[in-house]
Structure formats: structure tokens, C-alpha cells
N, C-alpha and C positions, 0 to 999 in steps of 0.2 A: 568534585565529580560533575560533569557536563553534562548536558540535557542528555544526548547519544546513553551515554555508561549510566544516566537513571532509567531510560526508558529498556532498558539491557538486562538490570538487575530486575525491575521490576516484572521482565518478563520470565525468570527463573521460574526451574519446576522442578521437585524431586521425583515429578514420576513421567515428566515427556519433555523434549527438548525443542525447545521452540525459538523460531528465527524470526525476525524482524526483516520481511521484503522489500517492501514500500511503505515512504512516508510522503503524508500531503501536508502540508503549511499553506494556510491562507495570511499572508503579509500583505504591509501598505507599500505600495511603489515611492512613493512619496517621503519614507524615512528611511528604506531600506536598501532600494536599488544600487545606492552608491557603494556600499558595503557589498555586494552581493559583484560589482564589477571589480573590485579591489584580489579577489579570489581566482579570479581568471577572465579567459575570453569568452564572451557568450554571443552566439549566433541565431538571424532570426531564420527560423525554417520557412520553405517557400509552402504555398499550399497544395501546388503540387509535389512535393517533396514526398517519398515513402514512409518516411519516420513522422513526419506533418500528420499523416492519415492514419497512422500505425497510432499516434497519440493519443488523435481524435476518437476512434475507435476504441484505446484503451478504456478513455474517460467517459465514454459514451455522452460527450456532451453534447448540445446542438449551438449554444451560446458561444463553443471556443471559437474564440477570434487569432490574436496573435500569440507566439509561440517561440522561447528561445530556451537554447540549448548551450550547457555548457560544454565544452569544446568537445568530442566526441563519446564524453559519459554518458548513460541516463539518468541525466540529473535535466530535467527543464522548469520552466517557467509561462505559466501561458496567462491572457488576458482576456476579459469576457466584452461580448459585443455591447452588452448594457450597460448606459449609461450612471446611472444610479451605483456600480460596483466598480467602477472603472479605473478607479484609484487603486482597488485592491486587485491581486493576483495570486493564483496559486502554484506551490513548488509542489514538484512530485521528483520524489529520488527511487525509481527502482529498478529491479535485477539486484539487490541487497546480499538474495541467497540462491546461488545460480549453480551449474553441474557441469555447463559446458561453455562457462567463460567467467573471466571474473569480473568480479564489482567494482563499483568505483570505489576510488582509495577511500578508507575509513577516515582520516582528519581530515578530508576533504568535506564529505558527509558529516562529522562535527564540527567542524567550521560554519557550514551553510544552516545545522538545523540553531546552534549559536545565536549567530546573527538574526536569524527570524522572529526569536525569542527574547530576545535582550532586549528589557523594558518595554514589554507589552503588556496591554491590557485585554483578558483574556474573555472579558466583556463586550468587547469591538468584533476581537478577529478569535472565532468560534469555531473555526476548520481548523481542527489539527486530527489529521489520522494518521494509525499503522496499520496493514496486514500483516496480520501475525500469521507463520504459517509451521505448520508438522507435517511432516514427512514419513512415511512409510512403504515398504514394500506390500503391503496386506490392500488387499484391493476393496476397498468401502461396499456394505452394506447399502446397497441405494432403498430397499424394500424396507430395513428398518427404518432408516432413518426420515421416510414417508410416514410412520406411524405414528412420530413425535412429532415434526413438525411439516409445516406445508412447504413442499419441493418444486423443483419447478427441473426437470431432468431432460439434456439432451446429447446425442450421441453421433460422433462424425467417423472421419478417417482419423481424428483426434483425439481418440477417445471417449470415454462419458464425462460431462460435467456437470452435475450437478446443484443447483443453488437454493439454498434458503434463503431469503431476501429476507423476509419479517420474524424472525426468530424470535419477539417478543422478549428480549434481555437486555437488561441496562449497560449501557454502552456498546454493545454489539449489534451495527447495522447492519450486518449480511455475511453470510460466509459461501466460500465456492470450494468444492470439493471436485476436484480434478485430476486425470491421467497425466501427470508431471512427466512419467518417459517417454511417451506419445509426442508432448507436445514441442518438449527439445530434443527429440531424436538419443536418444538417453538408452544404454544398452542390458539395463535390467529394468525390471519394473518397479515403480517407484509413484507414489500417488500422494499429492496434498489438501494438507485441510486448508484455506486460508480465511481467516477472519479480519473482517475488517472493521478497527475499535476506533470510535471520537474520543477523542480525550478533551475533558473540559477546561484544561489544566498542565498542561506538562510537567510543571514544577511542585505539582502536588498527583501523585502518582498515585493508584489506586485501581489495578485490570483488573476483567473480570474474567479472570486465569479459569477460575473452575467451572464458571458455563460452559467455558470455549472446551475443557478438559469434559464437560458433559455429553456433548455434539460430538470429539474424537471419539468415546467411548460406545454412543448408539452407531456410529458406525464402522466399526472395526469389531463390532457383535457378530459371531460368526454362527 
């Protein structure tokens, strides 16, 4: 069984069905780059570039420097301005669980999370996340789930989004709770939890399935 089909199983639920959207890998350039070119073409984005800004934005970083992409997936790879981490780089694969386009091929995605993994020390390179995300039509509770924990709530032409940032739970640094139909033009209504989990460990698996099933639960309280 591959990293992909453990990080899969371990996401199993017998009471809510939960996708895997994004994953982040923090790898060495320096052991792994050449493996990671062996898999296809990868492109560097200009910084003018949409997707460049659209990344940046994603990541909300201020450090991201350079940035490539493998041939037109969202699968990329970017590198930080600081010296001191410069060797290191991080991958981000997502659109994993999408409605109105598809994902990148799935042994593509176990191929790259593979490679990233294969003979690491997990000691070193300590970024490895997933958002995990659930789906519903049942439009969230934003008032209760104020009650448990501290929110931070904002409302566009995009819908409400809502974020817990410090939900104070082992291995869950934040989750965002969002109008999913809003945001891809989606013709029923449709709202996600998405949590986003550190893993210390990939290969010794161990979520924390029923916090995150706690947080669904305050707010799908009707």
C-alpha cells in the first residue's frame, strides 16, 4: 500500500465521507529534484503570471519566491526567499476534490507524494499537510460554532467563510468553512468543512478523525 491509499484509508469514516484536497510536502531540492523531473515537464511561472499570484495568494506567503508547475495540473512546487531554507521546497497538489473540473490523475499524485517520501527523515522535513474536506448541502451554523470555538467570519459576493484558526487540537491547525457553490459557480448548494492536518509522520498514520467529526457536528447544529 502507497503513502496516497494509507493517507485514504486512514481517512475512512463510518459516519461522514471525507476527501483529501490538498497536500503540502516539504522535500530537499538537492535529493529529490531529479526524481520529481523524471515524472514530467515542469514550468517556472513568471511573477506576473495569474496562476503565480493566484498561488501566492493561496499560500498566503510573503517569503514565496520561485515557483513551478507541473505541466498544466495543480500540482507545483515553490521556493522561499530565505537563505537559511533554500535547499528546501515545498509541493502543494490541489483541486484533489473538485465539481466542476477534474483532478490531476491520481498515479500521478502517488508518484510525486512517493518520491517525496522515500527515505526521509521526518526529523528534518516536518511540513507534511492534508486538507481534509466534507461536503454538504446544510448551510453551517456560524453562531454556534462561535460558541466553541474563536471565529474569525467573513462575507462577499462569495459567500460566508468562516475560519477557526486556533482550534486548540492535536494536529489540526485550522479549518475553513466555506460556500463551495458560490465559490465554483456550482448549481445547488453545496458548503465545505475543510481542515487542515500536520502529519508528523506519514508512514505512521494516526488523524484526528473525530475532532474534525466534532467541529462538522457544532456546525451542521440546526
Amino acid at each position: 500500500m502507497n503513502i496516497l491509499e494509507q493517507l485514504e484509508t486512514s481517512t475512512n469514516s463510518k459516519i461522514l465521507n471525507f476527501y483529501i484536497d490538498t497536500i503540502r510536502i516539504e522535500f530537499s531540492l538537492q535529493y529529490k529534484q531529479k526524481s520529481l523531473e523524471n515524472l514530467g515537464k515542469w514550468h517556472k511561472l513568471k511573477k506576473s503570471d495569474f496562476k503565480y499570484n493566484q498561488i501566492k495568494k493561496r499560500l498566503s506567503l510573503t517569503e514565496l519566491s520561485t515557483v513551478y508547475q507541473l505541466e498544466d495540473y495543480n500540482i507545483y512546487y515553490y521556493k522561499r526567499k530565505d537563505k537559511q531554507n533554500r535547499k528546501k521546497a515545498i509541493m502543494v497538489i490541489f483541486g484533489l476534490k473538485q465539481y466542476h473540473k477534474d483532478p490531476p490523475p491520481r498515479e500521478l499524485i502517488s508518484q510525486i507524494v512517493d518520491t517525496l517520501t522515500y527515505k526521509v527523515d521526518f526529523k528534518k522535513y516536518r511540513d507534511f499537510e492534508i486538507d481534509l474536506s466534507f461536503d454538504t448541502p446544510i448551510a453551517p451554523n456560524y453562531e454556534n460554532l462561535s460558541k466553541h470555538y474563536t471565529t474569525k467570519i467573513l462575507s462577499s459576493n462569495r459567500g460566508t467563510t468562516c475560519y477557526i484558526n486556533s482550534p486548540n487540537l492535536l494536529m489540526i491547525r485550522s479549518v475553513c468553512i466555506y460556500d463551495k457553490a458560490s465559490k465554483n459557480s456550482l448549481a445547488t448548494p453545496l458548503y465545505r468543512y475543510e481542515a487542515t492536518i500536520h502529519i508528523p509522520n506519514p508512514k505512521e498514520l494516526n488523524l484526528p478523525i473525530d475532532d474534525f467529526i466534532e467541529i462538522i457536528n457544532k456546525g451542521m447544529k440546526q
